[in-house]
C-alpha positions as CSV (number, residue, x, y, z in Angstrom):
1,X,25.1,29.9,9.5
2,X,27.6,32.1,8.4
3,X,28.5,33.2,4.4
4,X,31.6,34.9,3.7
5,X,31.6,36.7,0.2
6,X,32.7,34.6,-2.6
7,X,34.2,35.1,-5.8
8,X,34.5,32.1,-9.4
9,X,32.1,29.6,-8.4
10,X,32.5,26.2,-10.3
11,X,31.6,23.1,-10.6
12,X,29.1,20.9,-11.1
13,X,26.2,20.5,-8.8
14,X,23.2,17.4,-8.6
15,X,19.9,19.1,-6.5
16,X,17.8,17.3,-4.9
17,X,15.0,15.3,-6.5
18,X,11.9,17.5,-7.0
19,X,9.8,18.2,-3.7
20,X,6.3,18.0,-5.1
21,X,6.7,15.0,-7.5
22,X,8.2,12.8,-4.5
23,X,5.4,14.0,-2.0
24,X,2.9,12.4,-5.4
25,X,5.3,9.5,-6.0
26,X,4.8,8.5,-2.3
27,X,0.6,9.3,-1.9
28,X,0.2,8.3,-5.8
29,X,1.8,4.9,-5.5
30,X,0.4,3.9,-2.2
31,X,-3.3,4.0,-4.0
32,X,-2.1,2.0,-6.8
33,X,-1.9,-1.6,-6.8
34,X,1.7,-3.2,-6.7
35,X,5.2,-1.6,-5.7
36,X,6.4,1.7,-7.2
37,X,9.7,2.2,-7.1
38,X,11.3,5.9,-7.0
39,X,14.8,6.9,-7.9
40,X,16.0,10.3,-6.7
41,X,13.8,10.9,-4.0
42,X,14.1,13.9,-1.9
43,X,15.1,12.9,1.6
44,X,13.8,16.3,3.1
45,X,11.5,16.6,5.9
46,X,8.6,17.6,3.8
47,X,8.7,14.6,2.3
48,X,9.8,12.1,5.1
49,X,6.4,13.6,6.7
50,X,4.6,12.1,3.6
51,X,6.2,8.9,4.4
52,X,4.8,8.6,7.8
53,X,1.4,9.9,6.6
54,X,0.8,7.0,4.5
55,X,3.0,4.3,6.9
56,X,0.4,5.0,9.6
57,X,-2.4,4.5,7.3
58,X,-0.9,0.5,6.5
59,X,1.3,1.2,3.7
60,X,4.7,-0.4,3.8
61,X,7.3,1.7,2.2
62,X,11.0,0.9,2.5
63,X,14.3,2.3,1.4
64,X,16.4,0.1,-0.8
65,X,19.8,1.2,-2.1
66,X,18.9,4.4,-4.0
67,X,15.6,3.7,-3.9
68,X,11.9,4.3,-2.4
69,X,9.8,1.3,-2.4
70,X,6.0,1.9,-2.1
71,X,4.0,-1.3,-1.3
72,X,0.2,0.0,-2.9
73,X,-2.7,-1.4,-1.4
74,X,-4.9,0.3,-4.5
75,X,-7.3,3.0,-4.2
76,X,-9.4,2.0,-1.6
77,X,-6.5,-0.3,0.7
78,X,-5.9,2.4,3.6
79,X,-6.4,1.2,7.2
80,X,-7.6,3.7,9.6
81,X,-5.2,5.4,11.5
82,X,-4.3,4.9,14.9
83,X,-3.0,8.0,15.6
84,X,-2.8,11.6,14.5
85,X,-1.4,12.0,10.9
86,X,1.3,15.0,11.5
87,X,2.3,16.7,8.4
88,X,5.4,18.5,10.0
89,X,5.5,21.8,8.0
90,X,4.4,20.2,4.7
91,X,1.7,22.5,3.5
92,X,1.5,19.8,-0.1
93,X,1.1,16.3,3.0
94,X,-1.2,18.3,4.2
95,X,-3.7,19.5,1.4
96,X,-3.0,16.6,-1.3
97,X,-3.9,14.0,1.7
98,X,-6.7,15.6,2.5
99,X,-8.4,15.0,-0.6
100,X,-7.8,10.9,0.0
101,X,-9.2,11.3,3.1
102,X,-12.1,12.9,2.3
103,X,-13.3,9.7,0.7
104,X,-11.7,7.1,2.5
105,X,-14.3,4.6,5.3
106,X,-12.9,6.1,8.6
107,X,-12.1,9.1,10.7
108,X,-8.6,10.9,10.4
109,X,-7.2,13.9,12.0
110,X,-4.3,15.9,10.4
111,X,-1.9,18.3,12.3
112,X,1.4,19.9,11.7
113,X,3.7,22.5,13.7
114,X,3.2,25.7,14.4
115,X,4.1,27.3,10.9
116,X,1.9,24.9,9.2
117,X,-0.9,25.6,12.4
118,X,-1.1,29.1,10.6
119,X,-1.9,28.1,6.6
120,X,-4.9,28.6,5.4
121,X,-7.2,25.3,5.1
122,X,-10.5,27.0,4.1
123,X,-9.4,27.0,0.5
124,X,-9.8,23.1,0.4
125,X,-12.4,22.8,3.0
126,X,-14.5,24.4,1.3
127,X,-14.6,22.4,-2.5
128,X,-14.4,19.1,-0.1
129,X,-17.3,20.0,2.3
130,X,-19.3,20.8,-1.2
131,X,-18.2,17.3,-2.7
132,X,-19.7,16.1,0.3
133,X,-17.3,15.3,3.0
134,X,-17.5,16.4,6.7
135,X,-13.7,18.1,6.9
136,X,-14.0,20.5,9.9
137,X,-11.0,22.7,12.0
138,X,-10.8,22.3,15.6
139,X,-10.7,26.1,15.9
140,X,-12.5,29.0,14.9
141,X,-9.2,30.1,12.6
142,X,-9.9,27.1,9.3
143,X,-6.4,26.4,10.2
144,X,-5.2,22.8,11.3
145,X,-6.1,20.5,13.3
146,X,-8.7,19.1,10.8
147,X,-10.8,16.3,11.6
148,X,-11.9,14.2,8.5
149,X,-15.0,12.3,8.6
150,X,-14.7,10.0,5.5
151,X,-17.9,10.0,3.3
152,X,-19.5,8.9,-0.2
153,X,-18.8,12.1,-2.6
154,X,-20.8,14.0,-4.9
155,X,-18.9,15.2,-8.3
156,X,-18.4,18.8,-8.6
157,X,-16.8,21.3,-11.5
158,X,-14.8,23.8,-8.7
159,X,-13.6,27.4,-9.9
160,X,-10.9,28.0,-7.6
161,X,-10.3,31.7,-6.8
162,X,-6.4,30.7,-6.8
163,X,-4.4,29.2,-9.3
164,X,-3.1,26.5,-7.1
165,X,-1.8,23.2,-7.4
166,X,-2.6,22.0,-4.1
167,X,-5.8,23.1,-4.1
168,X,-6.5,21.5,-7.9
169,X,-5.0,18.4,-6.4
170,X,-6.4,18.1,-3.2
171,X,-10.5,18.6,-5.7
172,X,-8.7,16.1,-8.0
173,X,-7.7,13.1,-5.7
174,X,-11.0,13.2,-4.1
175,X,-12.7,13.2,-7.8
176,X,-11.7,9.5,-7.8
177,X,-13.6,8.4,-4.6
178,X,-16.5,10.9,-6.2
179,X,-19.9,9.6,-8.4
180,X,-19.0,11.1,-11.5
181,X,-16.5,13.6,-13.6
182,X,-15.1,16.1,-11.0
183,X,-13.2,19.4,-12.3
184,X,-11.1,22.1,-11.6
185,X,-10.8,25.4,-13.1
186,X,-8.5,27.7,-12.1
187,X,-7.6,31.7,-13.1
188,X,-4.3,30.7,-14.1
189,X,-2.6,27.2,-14.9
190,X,-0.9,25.9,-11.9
191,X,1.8,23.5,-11.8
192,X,1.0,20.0,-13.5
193,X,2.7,17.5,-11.7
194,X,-0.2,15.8,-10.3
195,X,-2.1,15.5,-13.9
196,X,1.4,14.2,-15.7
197,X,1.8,11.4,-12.8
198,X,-1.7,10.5,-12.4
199,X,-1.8,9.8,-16.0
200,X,1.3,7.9,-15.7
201,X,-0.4,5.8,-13.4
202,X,-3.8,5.0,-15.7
203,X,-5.7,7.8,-14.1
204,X,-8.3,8.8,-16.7
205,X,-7.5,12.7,-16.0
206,X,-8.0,15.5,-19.2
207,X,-7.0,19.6,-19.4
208,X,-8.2,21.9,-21.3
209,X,-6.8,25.6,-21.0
210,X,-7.1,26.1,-17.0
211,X,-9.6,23.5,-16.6
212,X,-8.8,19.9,-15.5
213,X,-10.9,17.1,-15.2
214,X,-10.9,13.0,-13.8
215,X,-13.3,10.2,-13.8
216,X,-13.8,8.2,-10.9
217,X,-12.4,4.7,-9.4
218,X,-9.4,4.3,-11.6
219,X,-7.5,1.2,-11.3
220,X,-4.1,2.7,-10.4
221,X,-0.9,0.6,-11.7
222,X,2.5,0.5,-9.7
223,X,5.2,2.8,-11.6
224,X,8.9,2.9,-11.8
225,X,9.6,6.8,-11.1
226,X,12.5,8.8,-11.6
227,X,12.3,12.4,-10.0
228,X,14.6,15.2,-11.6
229,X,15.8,17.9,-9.4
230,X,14.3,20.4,-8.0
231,X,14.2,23.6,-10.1
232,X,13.5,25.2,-6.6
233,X,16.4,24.0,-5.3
234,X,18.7,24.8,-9.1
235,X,16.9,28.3,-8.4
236,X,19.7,29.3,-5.5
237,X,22.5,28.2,-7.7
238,X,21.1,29.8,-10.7
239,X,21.1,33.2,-8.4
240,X,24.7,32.4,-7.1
241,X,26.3,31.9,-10.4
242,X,24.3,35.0,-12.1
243,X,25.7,37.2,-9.1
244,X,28.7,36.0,-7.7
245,X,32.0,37.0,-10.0
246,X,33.8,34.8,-12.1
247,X,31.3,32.2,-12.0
248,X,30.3,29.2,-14.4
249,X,27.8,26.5,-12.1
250,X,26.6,23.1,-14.2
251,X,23.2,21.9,-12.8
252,X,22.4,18.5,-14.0
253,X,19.2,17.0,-14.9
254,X,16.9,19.8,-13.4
255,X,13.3,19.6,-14.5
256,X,11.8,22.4,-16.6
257,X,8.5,21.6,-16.6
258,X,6.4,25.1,-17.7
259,X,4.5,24.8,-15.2
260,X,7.2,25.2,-12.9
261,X,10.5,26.9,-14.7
262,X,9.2,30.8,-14.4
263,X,12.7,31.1,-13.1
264,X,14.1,30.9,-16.6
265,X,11.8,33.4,-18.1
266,X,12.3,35.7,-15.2
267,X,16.3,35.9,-15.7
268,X,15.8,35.9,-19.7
269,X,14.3,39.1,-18.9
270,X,16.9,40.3,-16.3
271,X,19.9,39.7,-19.5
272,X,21.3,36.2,-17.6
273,X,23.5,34.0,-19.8
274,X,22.0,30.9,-18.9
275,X,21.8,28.0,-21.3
276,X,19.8,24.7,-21.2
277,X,21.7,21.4,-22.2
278,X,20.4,18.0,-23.0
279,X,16.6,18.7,-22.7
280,X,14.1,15.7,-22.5
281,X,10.6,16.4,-22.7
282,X,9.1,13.6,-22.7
283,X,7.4,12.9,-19.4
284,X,8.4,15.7,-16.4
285,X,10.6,17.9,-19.3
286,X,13.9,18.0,-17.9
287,X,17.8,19.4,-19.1
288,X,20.8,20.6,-17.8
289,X,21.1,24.2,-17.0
290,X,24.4,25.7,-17.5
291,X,24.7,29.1,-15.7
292,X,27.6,32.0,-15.8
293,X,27.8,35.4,-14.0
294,X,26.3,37.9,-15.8
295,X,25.3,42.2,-15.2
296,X,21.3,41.6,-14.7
297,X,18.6,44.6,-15.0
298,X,15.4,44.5,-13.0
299,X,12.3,43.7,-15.1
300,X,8.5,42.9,-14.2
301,X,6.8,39.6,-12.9
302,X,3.1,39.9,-12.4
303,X,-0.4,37.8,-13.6
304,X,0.2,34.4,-15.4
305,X,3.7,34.4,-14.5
306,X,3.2,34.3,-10.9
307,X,2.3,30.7,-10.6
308,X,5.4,29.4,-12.1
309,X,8.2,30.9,-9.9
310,X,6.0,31.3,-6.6
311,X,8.7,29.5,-4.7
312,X,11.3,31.1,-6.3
313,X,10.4,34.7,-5.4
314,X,12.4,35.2,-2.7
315,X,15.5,34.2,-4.3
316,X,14.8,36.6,-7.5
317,X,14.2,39.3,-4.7
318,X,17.7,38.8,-3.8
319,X,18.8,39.1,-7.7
320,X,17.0,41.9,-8.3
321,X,18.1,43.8,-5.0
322,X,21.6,43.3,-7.2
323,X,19.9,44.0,-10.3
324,X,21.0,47.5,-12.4
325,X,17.1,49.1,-11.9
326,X,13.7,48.2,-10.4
327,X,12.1,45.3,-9.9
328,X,8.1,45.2,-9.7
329,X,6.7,41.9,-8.0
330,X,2.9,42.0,-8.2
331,X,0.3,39.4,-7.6
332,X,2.0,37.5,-5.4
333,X,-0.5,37.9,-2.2
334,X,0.4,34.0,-1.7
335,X,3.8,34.6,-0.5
336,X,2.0,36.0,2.6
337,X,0.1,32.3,4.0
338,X,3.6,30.5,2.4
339,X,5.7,28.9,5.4
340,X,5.9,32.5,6.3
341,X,5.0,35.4,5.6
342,X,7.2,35.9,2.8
343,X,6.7,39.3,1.8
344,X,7.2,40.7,4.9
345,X,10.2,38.7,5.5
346,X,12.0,39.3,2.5
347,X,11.5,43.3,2.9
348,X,12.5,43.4,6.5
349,X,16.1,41.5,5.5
350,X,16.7,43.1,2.7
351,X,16.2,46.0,4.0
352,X,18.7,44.9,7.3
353,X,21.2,44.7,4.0
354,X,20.8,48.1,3.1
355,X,17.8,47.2,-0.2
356,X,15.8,50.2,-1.1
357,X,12.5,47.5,-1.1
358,X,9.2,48.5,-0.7
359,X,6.7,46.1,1.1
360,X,3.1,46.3,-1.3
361,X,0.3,44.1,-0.7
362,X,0.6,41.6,-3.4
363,X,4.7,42.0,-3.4
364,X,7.5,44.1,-3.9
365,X,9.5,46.9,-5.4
366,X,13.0,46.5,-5.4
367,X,14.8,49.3,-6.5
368,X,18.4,47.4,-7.2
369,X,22.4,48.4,-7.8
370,X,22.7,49.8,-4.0
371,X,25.9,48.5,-2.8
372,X,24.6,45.8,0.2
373,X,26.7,44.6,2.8
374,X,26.0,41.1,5.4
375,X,23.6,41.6,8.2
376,X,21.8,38.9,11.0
377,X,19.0,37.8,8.9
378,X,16.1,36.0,10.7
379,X,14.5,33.8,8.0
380,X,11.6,32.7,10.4
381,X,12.3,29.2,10.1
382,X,11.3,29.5,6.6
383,X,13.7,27.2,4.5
384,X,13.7,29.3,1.2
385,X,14.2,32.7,2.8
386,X,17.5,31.2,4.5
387,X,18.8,29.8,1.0
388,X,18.1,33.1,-0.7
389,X,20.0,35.2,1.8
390,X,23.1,32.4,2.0
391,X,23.4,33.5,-2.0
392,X,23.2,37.2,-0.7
393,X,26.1,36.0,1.9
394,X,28.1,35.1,-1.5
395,X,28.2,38.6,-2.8
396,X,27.7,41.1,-0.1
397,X,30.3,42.8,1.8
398,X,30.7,41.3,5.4
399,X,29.4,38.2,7.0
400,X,26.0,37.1,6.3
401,X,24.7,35.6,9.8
402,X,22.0,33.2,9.2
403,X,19.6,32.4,12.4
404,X,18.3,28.8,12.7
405,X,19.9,28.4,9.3
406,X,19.4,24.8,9.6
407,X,15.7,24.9,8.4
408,X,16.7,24.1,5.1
409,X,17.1,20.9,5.6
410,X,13.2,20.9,5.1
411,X,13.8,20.8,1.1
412,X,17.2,20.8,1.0
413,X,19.5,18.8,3.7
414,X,22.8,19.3,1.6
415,X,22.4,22.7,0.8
416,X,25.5,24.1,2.2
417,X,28.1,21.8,1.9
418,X,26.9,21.9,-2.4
419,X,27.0,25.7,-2.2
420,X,30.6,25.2,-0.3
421,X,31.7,22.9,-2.6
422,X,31.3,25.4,-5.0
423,X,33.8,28.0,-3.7
């Protein structure tokens, strides 16, 4: 792809429905009993891969007008399936199913492509295995393949040593195949999404601070679903509109959930003029967020902060690499086993720009204002680093060339013609 620089974007713009909550709709209502019906579902690869997961396991799900119609069999109607369950490059198919499987009557194997071939799997291996189940890789690396032997489980309180939410929800779903109260504590509170839904659904699931627990065998009810979009997604249109001249963007009905929206905070800090309209917070919290160009200074994101904007670092590199100042990203160590190593990534491009970035081991220093100009940006098939450096193409002198820029249709399939639309 190729991004020319841009000045006024306007208009308004509708994202995507929100990646995790459609990859929970899908797995959430095929264990419940009835037929859940979701509006706004994202139609990304991540998600279709969810699809098939579940399709091969027995469960009928169809598209009907604007909706995704899950056929639930309840929590113990999965068939065994016939062949491999491939998770494409879906690292939440991968983990979140996992945990189903764990309990489930048969044998299952998951696999994915390459990038996915090289995320770590230990971190749920290991809470499963101790719950009970026989979860083993086919190679020495506790990367996939992983062969699930499904088995009786044991109820266990896990401390995870990451504050993640696959992880948490990979512990949780298998707490309701376990013998008793299963729990999950975690060193920093990860996205919710899978508590707030499971509840939804009559899950009998409770938090505490960092600590999250469920009882076992709950009868599951069919839910009608409504996902808002993707604050991942808003996140390169808020970056466009805070950087790109003359420019006033409308994203409607984005969700904020806390849990999720350290985007906001981070560009509070950084002096953006952004303003949320028409907030609902009952349920996923979600609002309008109207967003104007504004002169942003580089701030600080480290500790607690981390897990709410994880996916969104890479685009707030790109702010801050615009940013009057420096920019100190710390504790991020898990934008190294994302779909790539996003650390790495981000500081080779940037610097390709002409960035004065600085590659640490848990992040990055950016020291921002430098005028930047287009470069051939190799995003490593990694769908957010391509978005982040197609809002760099907006501002930067010269043409931004984007390789294999069509990886974004893994979260986001309309991504450039909205970002064209805007111009």
């Amino acid at each position: 792809m190729e991004i020319t620089k841009q000045t006024g974007l306007r208009g308004v713009v509708h994202v995507p429905g929100d990646k995790s909550i459609s990859h929970r709709a899908v797995m959430f209502g095929a264990l419940a009993k009835g037929t859940t019906s979701v509006t706004h579902f994202l139609e990304g690869a991540d998600c279709l891969s969810t699809i098939s997961c579940f399709q091969k396991m027995g469960i009928e799900i169809e598209k009907q007008n604007d909706k995704v119609l899950i056929h639930g069999k309840g929590l113990r109607g999965l068939n065994s399936p016939r062949e491999i369950l491939d998770a494409g490059n879906s690292g939440t198919t991968t983990r979140l199913i996992a945990g189903i499987l764990a309990g489930q009557k048969f044998i299952s194997e998951l696999d994915g492509d390459a990038s996915l071939r090289s995320r770590p799997m230990k971190r749920i291996m290991d809470p499963l295995n101790a719950m009970g189940a026989d979860i083993r890789c086919r190679g020495e690396n506790n990367c996939l393949p992983l062969r699930i032997v499904g088995r009786p489980l044991t109820a266990i309180h896990y401390t995870s040593p990451v504050a993640s939410a696959q992880v948490k929800s990979c512990v949780l779903l298998a707490g309701m195949y376990a013998d008793g109260v299963t729990s999950v504590t975690e060193p920093f509170l990860s996205r919710n999404h899978s508590e707030i839904m499971l509840r939804s659904f009559g899950a009998d699931i409770r938090s505490e601070g960092t600590t999250v627990s469920i009882r076992p065998e709950p009868d599951l009810l069919a839910q009608d679903i409504t996902v808002p979009g993707d604050i991942s997604s808003a996140a390169f249109f808020i970056a466009a509109g805070l950087l790109t001249p003359g420019s006033e963007i409308l994203l409607k009905n984005v969700g904020i959930n806390p849990t999720r929206a350290g985007i906001l905070k981070v560009c509070q800090d950084m002096g953006a003029d952004i303003t949320l309209l028409n907030a609902d917070y009952s349920g996923e919290p979600a609002a309008d967020i109207l967003v104007r160009t504004s002169s942003l200074k580089g701030t600080v994101i480290q500790g607690a902060d981390i897990p709410t904007l994880i996916d969104e670092l890479p685009v707030i590199a790109v702010m801050a690499a615009f940013a009057g100042g420096t920019t100190v990203i710390r504790d991020a160590a898990e934008l190294r086993v994302k779909e790539s190593d996003r650390i790495a990534v981000m500081t080779d491009n940037l610097r390709r720009m002409g960035a004065d970035v600085e590659e640490t081991e848990d992040g990055m220093i950016i020291h921002g204002g430098r005028p930047l100009h287009g470069a051939v940006i190799d995003p490593r098939l990694d769908h957010r680093v391509a978005m982040s450096f197609a809002v760099a193409g907006t501002v930067c002198e010269r043409t931004m060339d984007i390789l294999d820029g069509d990886c974004v249709r893994i979260s986001y399939p309309d991504f450039y013609k909205d970002l064209y639309s805007l111009g």
